[in-house]
DOVEX-697666 format. One line per 10 residues: number of its first residue (from 1); for each residue x, y, z of C-alpha. Coordinates in steps of 0.25 Angstrom, whole numbers, plus 2048, in hexadecimal, padded with zeros to 3 digits. Layout:
N
NUM	X,Y,Z  ... .
//
This chain:
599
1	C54,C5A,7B8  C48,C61,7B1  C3E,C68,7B8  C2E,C65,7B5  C2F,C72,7B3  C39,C73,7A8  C34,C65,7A2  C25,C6B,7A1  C2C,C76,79B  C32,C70,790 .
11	C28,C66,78D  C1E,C71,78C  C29,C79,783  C2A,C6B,779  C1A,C69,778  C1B,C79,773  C26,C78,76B  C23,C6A,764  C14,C71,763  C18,C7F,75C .
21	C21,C76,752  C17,C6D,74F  C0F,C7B,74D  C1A,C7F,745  C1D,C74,73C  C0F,C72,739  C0C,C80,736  C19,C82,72D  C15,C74,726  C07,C7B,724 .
31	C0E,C89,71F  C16,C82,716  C09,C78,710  C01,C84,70E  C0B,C8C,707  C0E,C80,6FD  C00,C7E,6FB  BFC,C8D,6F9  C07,C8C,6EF  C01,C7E,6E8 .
41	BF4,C86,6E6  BFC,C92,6E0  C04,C8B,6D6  BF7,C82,6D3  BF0,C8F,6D1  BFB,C91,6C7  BFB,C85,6C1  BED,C89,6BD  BED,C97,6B8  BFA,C90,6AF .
51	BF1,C87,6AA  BE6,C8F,6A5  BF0,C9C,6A1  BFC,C93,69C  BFE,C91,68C  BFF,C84,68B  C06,C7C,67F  C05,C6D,67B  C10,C67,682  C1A,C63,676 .
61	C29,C60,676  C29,C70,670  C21,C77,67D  C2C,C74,687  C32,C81,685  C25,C88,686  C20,C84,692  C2F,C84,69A  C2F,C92,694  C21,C94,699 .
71	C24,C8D,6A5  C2F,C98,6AA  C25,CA4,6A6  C1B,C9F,6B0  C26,C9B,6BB  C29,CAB,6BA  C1B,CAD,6BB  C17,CA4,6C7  C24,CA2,6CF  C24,C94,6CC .
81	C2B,C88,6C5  C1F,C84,6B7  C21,C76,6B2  C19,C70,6A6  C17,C62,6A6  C11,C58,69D  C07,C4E,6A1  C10,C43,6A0  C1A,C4B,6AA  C25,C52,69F .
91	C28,C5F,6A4  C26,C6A,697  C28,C75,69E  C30,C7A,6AB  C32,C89,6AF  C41,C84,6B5  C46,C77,6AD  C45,C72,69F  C3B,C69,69E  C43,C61,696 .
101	C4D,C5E,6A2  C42,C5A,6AC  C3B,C4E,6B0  C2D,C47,6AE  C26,C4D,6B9  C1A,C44,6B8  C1D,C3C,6C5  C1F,C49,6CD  C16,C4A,6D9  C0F,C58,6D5 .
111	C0C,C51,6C5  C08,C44,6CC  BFD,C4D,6D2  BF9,C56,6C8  BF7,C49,6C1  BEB,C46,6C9  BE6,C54,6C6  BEB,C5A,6D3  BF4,C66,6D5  BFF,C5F,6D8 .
121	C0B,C64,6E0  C16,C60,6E9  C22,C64,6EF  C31,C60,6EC  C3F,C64,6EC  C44,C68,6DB  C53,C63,6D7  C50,C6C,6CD  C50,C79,6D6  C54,C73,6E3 .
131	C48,C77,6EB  C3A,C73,6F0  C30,C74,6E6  C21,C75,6E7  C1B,C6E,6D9  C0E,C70,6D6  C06,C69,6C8  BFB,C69,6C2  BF4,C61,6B6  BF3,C6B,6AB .
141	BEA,C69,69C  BE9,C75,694  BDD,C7B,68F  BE1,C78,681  BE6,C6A,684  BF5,C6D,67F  BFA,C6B,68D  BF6,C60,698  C02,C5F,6A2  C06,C64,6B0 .
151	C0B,C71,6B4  C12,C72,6C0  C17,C80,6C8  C22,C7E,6D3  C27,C87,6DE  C32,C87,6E8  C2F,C86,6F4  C3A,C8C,6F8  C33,C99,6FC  C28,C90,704 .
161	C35,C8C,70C  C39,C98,70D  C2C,C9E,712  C2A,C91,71A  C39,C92,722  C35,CA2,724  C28,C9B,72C  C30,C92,733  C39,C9C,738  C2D,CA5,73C .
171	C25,C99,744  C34,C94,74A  C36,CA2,74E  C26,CA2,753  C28,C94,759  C34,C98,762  C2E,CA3,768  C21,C9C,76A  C29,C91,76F  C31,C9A,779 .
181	C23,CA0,77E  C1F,C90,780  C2A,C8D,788  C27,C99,793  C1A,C96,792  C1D,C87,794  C26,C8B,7A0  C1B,C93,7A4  C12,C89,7A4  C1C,C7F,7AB .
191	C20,C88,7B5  C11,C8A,7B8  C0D,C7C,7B9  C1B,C77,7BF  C1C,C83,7C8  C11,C7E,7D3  C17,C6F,7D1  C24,C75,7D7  C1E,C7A,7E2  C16,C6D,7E5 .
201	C24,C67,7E5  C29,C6F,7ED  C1F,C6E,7F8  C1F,C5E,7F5  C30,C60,7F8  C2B,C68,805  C20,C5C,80B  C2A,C52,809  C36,C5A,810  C29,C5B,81B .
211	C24,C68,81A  C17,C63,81B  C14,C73,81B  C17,C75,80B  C0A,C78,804  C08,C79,7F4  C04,C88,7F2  BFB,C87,7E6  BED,C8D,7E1  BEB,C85,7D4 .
221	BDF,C7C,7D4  BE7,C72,7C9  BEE,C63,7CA  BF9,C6E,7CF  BF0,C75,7DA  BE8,C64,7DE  BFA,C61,7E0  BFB,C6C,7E8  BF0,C6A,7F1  BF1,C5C,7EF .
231	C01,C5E,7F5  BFC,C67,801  BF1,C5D,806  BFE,C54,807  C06,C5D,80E  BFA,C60,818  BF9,C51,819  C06,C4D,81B  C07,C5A,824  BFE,C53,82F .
241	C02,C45,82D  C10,C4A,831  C0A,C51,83D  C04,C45,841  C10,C3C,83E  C19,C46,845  C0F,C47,852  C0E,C37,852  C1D,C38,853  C20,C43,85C .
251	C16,C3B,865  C1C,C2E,862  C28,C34,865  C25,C3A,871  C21,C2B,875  C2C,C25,874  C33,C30,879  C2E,C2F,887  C2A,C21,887  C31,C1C,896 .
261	C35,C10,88D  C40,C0E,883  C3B,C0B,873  C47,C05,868  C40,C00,85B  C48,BF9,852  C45,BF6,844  C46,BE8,83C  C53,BEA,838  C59,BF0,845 .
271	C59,BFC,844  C58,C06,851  C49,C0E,84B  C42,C13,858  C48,C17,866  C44,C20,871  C49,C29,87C  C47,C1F,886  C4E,C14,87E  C5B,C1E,87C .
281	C5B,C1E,88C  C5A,C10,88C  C64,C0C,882  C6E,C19,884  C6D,C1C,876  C68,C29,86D  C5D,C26,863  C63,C2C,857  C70,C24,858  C68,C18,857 .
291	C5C,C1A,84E  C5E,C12,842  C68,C09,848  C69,BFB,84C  C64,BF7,859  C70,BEF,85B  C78,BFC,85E  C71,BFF,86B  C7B,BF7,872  C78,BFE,880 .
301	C6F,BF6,886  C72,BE8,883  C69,BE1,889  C5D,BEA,881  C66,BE7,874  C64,BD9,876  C55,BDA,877  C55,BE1,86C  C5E,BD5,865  C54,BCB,869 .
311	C49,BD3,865  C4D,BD7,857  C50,BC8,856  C43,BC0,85B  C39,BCE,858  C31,BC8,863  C2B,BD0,86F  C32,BD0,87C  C32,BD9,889  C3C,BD7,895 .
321	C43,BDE,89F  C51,BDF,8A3  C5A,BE6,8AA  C65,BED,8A5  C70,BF6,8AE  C71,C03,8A5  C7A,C05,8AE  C70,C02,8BA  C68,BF6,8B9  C5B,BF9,8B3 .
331	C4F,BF1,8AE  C4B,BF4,8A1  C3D,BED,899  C40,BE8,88B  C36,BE6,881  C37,BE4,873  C2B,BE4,868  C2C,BDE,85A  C27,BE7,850  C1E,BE4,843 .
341	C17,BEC,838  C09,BE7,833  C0E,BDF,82A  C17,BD7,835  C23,BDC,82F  C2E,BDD,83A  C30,BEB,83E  C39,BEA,84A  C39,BEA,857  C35,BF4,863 .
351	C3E,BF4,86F  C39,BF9,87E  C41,BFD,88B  C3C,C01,896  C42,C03,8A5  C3B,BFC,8AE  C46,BFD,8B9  C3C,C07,8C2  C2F,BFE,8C0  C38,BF1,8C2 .
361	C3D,BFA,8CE  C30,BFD,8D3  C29,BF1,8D1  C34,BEC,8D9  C31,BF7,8E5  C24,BF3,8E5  C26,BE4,8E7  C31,BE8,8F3  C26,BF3,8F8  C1C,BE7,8F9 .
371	C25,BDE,900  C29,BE8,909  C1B,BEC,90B  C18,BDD,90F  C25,BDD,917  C21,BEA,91D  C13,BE3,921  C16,BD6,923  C20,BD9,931  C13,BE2,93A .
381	C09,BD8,933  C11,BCF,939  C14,BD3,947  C06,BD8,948  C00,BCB,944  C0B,BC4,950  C08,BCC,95A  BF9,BCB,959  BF8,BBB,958  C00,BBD,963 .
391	BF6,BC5,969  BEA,BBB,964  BF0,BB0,96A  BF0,BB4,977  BFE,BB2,97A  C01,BBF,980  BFD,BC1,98E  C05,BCD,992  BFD,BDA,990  C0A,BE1,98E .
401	C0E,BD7,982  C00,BD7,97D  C01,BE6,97C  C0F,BE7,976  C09,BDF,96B  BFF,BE6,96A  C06,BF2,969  C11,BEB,95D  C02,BE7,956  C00,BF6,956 .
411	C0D,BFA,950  C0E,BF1,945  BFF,BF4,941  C02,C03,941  C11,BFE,939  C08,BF7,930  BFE,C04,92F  C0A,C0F,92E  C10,C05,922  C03,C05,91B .
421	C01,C11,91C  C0E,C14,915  C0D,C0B,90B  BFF,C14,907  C06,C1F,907  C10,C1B,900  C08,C15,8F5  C00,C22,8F3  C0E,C2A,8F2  C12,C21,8E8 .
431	C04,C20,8DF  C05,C2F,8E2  BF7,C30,8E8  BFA,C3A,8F1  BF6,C47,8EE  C00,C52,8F3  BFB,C60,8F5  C06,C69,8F5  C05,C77,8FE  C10,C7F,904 .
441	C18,C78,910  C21,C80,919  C2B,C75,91B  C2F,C79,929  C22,C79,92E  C20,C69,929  C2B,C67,92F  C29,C6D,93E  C1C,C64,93E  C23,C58,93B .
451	C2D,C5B,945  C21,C5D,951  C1D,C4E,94C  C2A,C48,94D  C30,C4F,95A  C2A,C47,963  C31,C39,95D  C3F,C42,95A  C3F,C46,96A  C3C,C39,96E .
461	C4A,C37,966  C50,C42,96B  C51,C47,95B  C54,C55,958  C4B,C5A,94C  C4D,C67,944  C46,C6E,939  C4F,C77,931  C44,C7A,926  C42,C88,921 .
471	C35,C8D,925  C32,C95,919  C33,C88,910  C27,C84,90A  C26,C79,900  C18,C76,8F8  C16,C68,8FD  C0B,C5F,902  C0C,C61,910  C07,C52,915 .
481	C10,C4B,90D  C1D,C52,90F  C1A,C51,91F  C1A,C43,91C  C29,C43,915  C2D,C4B,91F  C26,C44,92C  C2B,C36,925  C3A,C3B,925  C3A,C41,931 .
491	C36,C35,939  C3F,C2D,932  C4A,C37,936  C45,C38,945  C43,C2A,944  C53,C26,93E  C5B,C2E,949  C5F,C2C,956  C5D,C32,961  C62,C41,964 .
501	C63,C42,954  C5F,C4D,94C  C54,C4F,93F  C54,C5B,937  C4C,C61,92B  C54,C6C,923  C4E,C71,915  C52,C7C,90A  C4F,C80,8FD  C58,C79,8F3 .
511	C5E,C82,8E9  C5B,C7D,8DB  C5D,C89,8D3  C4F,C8B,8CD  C42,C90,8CF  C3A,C92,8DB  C30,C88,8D8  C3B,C7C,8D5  C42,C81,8E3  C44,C73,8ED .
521	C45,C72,8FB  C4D,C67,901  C4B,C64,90F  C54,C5A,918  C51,C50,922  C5C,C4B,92B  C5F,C45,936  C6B,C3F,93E  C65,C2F,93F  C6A,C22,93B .
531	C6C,C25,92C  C69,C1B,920  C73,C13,919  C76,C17,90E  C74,C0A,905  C63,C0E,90A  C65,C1D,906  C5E,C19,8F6  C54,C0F,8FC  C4E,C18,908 .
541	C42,C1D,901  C3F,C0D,8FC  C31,C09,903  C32,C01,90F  C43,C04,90E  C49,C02,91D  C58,C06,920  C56,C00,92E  C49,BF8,92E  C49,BF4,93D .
551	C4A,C03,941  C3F,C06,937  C34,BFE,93A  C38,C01,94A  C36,C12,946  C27,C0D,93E  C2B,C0F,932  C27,C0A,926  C31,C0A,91B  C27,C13,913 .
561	C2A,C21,917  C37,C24,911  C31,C1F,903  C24,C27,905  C2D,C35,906  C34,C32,8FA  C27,C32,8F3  C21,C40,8F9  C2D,C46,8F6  C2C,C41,8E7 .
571	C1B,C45,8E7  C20,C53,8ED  C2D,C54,8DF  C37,C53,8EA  C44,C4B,8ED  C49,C41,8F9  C57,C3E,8FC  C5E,C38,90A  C6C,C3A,90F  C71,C31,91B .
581	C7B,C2B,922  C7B,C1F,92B  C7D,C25,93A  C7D,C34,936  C6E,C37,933  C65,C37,926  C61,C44,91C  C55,C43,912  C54,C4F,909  C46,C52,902 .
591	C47,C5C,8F6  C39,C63,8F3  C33,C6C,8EA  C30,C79,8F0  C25,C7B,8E8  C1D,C6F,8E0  C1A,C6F,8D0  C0C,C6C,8CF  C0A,C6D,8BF .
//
């Protein structure tokens, strides 16, 4: 394939070339018209001094000789062919030919002139001497009268050829070189004027390979220079409506990427278009195996590959949950939304999965905390609201009765406070209205105090308590709120053994391996009571969750405490677990950071 280049090149070279032979021919035809004619006025010339020097004789059958004879004298004289002819076209006398072997030459072109009383004069080829001949006549009367006819000289014009092929040599020889300096001037030219177009290209090839950076580098102020610049305001613009396009997809991207929810779009025909991260989790599959595919291969979950069916099939709106067992039973929300362009052209369809297995979870702690809640209330309530009818009705006479059920009025009413009470605190854990303020807690020392609180009820059990804390542990803590985790598990462990048992606190720095500031403390709270079972180890820290719900509304309990340390111990970043065995005693292990990230 051609270049522009070459093609502005050649046709640059062909208008020069077919213009210099133009030139050429037109100036050889001119060189060639002016020679002839300077020779027409030269023979004329001729013609005229003959007529006035000539001797003429009356044109008789006897004067043929004479002027044939006279004829070649003059041919000698003037280099070119004499012919005599009569008026009536007979030729008398010729410088070359007997006249008697000639014909009439009335109806030649150069006579037929001269009979007007022009030169006349023409150009053709002779038999007689094989070559081009200029003929030139004129009508010629004596001064004497004795001759009225024609005289005619004619020339070759071989020599006019001659002269004529010399000049077209010289003007060929001319015309090349001229020619050859055209042509580097035309590539010159072309190379000047195609040059910058090249380089426009080449930065048009760069824009659309998106190198938005590729600029035209050019000064001119021509069409050429209005491209350039007209080329770079492109680039510039197309430069910033790819950063926007790119920022809108890097944020639609990052969208998708952490929405909670699964996306799948699929496309009229089927065809898998859009998925996210959450989706891959939801379906065990990888993005880039599916994109482009049918939907029909996600053949995991069968149950979402069924909505999907219907969904493609009715392109109607429809949301559900069920629940799925992947390979624990989950419940998953499934919501699928037609898609249509402006025109209401189909487009597809948009599918959404959620997990609402922890909101269903929830919501349905919630209804059993309410109901435990009114159960809670509902069994003092009740007995307060006995024993006082009782009261009202006067059917109690004994002081001693009157005053047990006074006393059990008393009880349940401060039950029903410490259970509210509880149920506030809890509340404000979980809504995380309480502020902690963290300060530096020497854990041995928090410990000792709670002991001096709880020794009375442990002598009364004959239970032997021990603190083997570390007195130079401090944790950065607040101080209220981990005296109430610890004060709660230690009642409940005083509370849960028998008599002559034991209860201990033990702590030490767990050994993770890295820094000082992500170094944990674990401490240990055992005891040698009844134990739990284990089939109530998971639901322990479950509001209002009882192993053995006689014994624990006889201690006071609530049902609340157990669930109101897990959460200070998740405020304070820190870990819970319990150990036990029915008969042998009961551990619970608290994990802390020793000191607290506040960023």
């Amino acid at each position: 394939m051609k270049t522009f280049r070459t093609r502005l090149t050649i046709i640059l070279m062909g208008l020069i070339g077919i213009s210099m032979l133009a030139s050429g021919l037109t100036m050889a035809q001119l060189f060639r018209n002016s020679h002839i004619r300077a020779l027409e006025e030269n023979m004329s010339r001729e013609i005229d001094l003959l007529q006035s020097t000539f001797q003429f004789r009356a044109i008789d059958g006897s004067q043929g000789d004479y002027y044939s004879a006279q004829a070649r004298k003059l041919e000698q004289l003037m280099d070119s062919r004499v012919t005599f002819i009569s008026l009536d076209g007979r030729v008398i006398g010729d410088s070359e030919m007997a006249s008697s072997a000639m014909d009439n030459h009335l109806k030649r072109e150069e006579i037929i002139s001269a009979t007007k009383g022009d030169i006349g004069s023409s150009i053709r080829y002779s038999e007689s001497i094989r070559e081009n001949m200029l003929y030139v006549a004129k009508h010629v009367i004596s001064e004497d009268g004795s001759f009225d006819g024609y005289i005619r000289l004619s020339m070759s014009l071989k020599a006019v050829e001659r002269d004529l092929s010399k000049g077209w040599l010289m003007m060929a020889g001319g015309l090349l070189l001229l020619f050859l300096a055209a042509a580097l001037v035309s590539y010159r030219i072309s190379r000047g004027l195609t040059k910058p177009l090249e380089h426009i290209t080449l930065v048009a090839n760069r824009i659309s390979r998106l190198d938005y950076d590729a600029r035209v580098q050019l000064t001119r102020r021509d069409e050429i220079g209005q491209l350039g610049l007209a080329i770079n305001r492109m680039a510039g613009s197309l430069q910033e409506q790819m950063k926007v396009i790119r920022d809108n997809e890097d944020l639609l991207q990052s969208v998708l990427t952490n929405m909670v929810g699964g996306i799948l779009m699929v496309e009229a025909d089927g065809r898998v278009a859009l998925m996210n991260r959450e989706a891959e989790q939801f379906l065990h599959v990888e993005q880039d195996k599916f994109l482009g595919k049918s939907y029909l291969d996600l053949k995991r979950n069968h149950d979402f590959q069924q909505f999907m069916v219907e969904g493609m099939d009715t392109k109607e709106y429809l949301k559900e949950e069920r629940n799925v067992y992947d390979p624990e039973q989950r419940t998953l929300q499934f919501e699928r939304v037609p898609m249509f362009e402006d025109d209401g052209k189909y487009r597809g369809m948009l599918f959404l999965l959620q997990d609402v297995t922890e909101i269903r979870r929830l919501e349905t702690m919630r209804s059993q905390f309410v109901a435990n809640v009114s159960h809670e209330l509902k069994t003092p309530i009740a007995a307060v609201k006995g024993f006082a009818e009782t009261l009202l009705s006067g059917g109690v006479e004994d002081k001693e009765t009157e005053r047990s059920f006074l006393q059990i009025i008393y009880d349940e009413g401060d039950r029903l406070n410490r259970l509210i009470g509880d149920i506030l605190e809890l509340s404000k854990i979980e809504s995380k209205l309480v502020p902690l303020e963290y300060s530096p807690v020497q854990l041995k020392e928090l410990i000792d105090s709670l002991y001096e609180v709880l020794l009375p009820v442990a002598s009364r059990k004959s239970i032997m308590i021990s603190n083997n804390v570390p007195e130079h542990l401090f944790i950065e803590a607040d101080e209220d709120r981990l005296r109430q985790v610890f004060m709660n598990l230690l009642s409940n462990a005083i509370s849960y053994t028998l008599e002559g048992g034991r209860v201990k606190v033990e702590a030490e720095i767990v050994d993770s391996g890295e820094e000082q500031e992500d170094e944990r403390v674990r401490i240990s709270i055992s005891d040698t009571g009844i134990g739990i079972p284990k089939k109530d180890l998971p639901r322990i820290f479950e509001r209002f969750y009882r192993v053995d719900k006689a014994r624990s509304r006889s201690s006071g309990g609530t049902g609340l405490g157990l669930s109101i340390v897990k959460h200070l111990v998740d405020l304070h970043h820190g870990m819970i677990a319990v150990e036990s065995r029915v008969g042998e005693g009961t551990t619970f292990f608290i994990e802390l950071p020793i000191t607290q990230n506040l960023a």
